[in-house]
C-alpha positions, 0 to 999 in steps of 0.5 A: 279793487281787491284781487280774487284768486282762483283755485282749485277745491282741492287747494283748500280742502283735503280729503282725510284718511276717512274721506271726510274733508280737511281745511288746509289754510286758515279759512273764513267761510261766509261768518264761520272762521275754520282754522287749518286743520279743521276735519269736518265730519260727515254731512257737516257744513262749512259756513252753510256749504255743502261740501261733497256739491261742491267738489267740482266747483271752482274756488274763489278766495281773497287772500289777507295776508296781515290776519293770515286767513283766506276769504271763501267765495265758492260762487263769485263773478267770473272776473277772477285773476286765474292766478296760482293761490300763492302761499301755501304750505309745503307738504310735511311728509310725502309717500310712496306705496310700491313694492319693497324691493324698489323702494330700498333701491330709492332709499339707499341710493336715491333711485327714482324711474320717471316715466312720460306722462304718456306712458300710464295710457297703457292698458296693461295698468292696473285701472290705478294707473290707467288714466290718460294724462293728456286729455281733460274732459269738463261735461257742461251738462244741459246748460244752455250755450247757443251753438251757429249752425247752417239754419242760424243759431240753436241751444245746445245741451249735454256739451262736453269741452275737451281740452288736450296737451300734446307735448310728450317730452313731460315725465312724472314721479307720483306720491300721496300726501296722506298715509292712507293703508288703503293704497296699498291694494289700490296700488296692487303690489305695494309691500312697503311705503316710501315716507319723505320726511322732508319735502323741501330738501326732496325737492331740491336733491330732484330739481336739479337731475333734469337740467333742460325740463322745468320741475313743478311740485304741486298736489293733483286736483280731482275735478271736471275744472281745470287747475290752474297749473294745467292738465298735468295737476287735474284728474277724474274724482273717480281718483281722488283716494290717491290723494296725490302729490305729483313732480312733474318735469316738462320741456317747454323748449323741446316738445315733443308734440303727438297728433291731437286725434290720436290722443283723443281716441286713445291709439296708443300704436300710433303715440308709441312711436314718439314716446320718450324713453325713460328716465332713471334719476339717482340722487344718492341715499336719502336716508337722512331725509326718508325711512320706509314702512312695512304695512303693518307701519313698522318702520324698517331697518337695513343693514348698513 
């Protein structure tokens, strides 16, 4: 039996600067073959797809690892592995759209804060950063699912399946994976913009500050559907012009576990108690490896 792998839309497609869609494997949608790369233009369909109906859907796909392409099938039985699409690329550039005077301190000498994850449930954000990464809503909508009751068993309509992570002890650094100038208002104060020329080396400088924490680098799913690496990576579509690539550092080993209810009803005086601290990393420069851009997109210079 041939293996299906689950993914994510997001794992196959990427929005454009544009907002239109982008391939990023080798695809072969029913008899239509899309290479990497491939840009849709609006209202344009993907081997007779829809794609903008089909963002919450979950992705399945067999993978052929001879011919190097992807099998889409967006609707398949839901007998899939739920594994992790292995193989895919690295991302070639990341970015980081904040104020110059802290990505200078980034560049020169590798200084990055990671915050709890927790910590962007704070109201005091800009509505950018405000979302709770903790919590994972999926509305079934009017489908009917029988629910038991006191009288036997009924349908039941417009459910909604909350699924909740209460281990605090996990810290996050954000980046877009797409040199988008709109990110500079969405992110209110950005001046600048951090780009990582080379990912694989920036992950291996960072993976290795946090010795008791397990690094995950993986881009950030918008969805109703979980990703296959958990809440962390999944977030409202409402985002999705953040285009994000997250590293996160969780500890498994020492969790720091918070009260369910107080994390569903968003009570950030009692989670406030248990917040870990934050952490500043500092890997020295990364110059060899990164250059920052003024908004304009002019790279700049500093004095050595």
């Amino acid at each position: 039996m041939e293996e299906i792998y689950q993914s994510n839309f997001f794992d196959l497609f990427e929005f454009t600067v544009e907002d239109t869609f982008a391939t990023r494997v080798n695809l072969q949608v029913d008899n239509e073959f899309y290479p990497k790369g491939f840009t849709f233009k609006k209202e344009q369909k993907c081997g007779g797809w829809d794609l903008y109906k089909n963002i919450n859907n979950v992705a399945l796909n067999k993978y052929y690892p001879k011919e190097g392409y992807r099998k889409l099938l967006f609707f398949s039985p839901s007998i899939s592995s739920n594994k992790p699409l292995p193989n895919l690329q690295s991302e070639v550039k990341l970015y980081r759209f904040s104020k110059l005077k802290y990505l200078q301190y980034s560049l020169l000498k590798g200084t990055f804060l990671l915050r709890p994850s927790i910590y962007y449930l704070k109201e005091e954000h800009n509505q950018a950063r405000l979302d709770n990464e903790h919590i994972h809503e999926n509305f079934i909508g009017n489908t009917k699912v029988e629910g038991i009751t006191e009288t036997g068993w009924h349908n039941i309509a417009d459910l909604t399946i909350t699924e909740i992570d209460s281990n605090l002890n996990q810290y996050i650094l954000c980046f877009s994976y797409s040199y988008d100038t709109r990110l500079y208002n969405e992110f209110k104060g950005s001046d600048a913009c951090l780009v990582i020329s080379n990912t694989d080396e920036f992950y291996r400088r960072v993976s290795k500050e946090l010795k008791d924490y397990l690094c995950i680098p993986k881009r950030v799913s918008y969805s109703n559907k979980m990703d296959t690496h958990g809440l962390m990576f999944t977030k409202n579509i409402k985002y999705f012009i953040q285009k994000e690539y997250r590293y996160l550092w969780t500890n498994f080993k020492n969790p720091i576990l918070c009260d369910s209810l107080y994390l569903s009803e968003s009570n950030y005086s009692e989670i406030e108690k248990k917040i870990p601290k934050d952490i500043e990393i500092n890997i020295g420069s990364i110059e060899d490896i990164a250059y920052i851009l003024d908004k304009n997109g002019e790279r700049i210079n500093f004095k050595s």
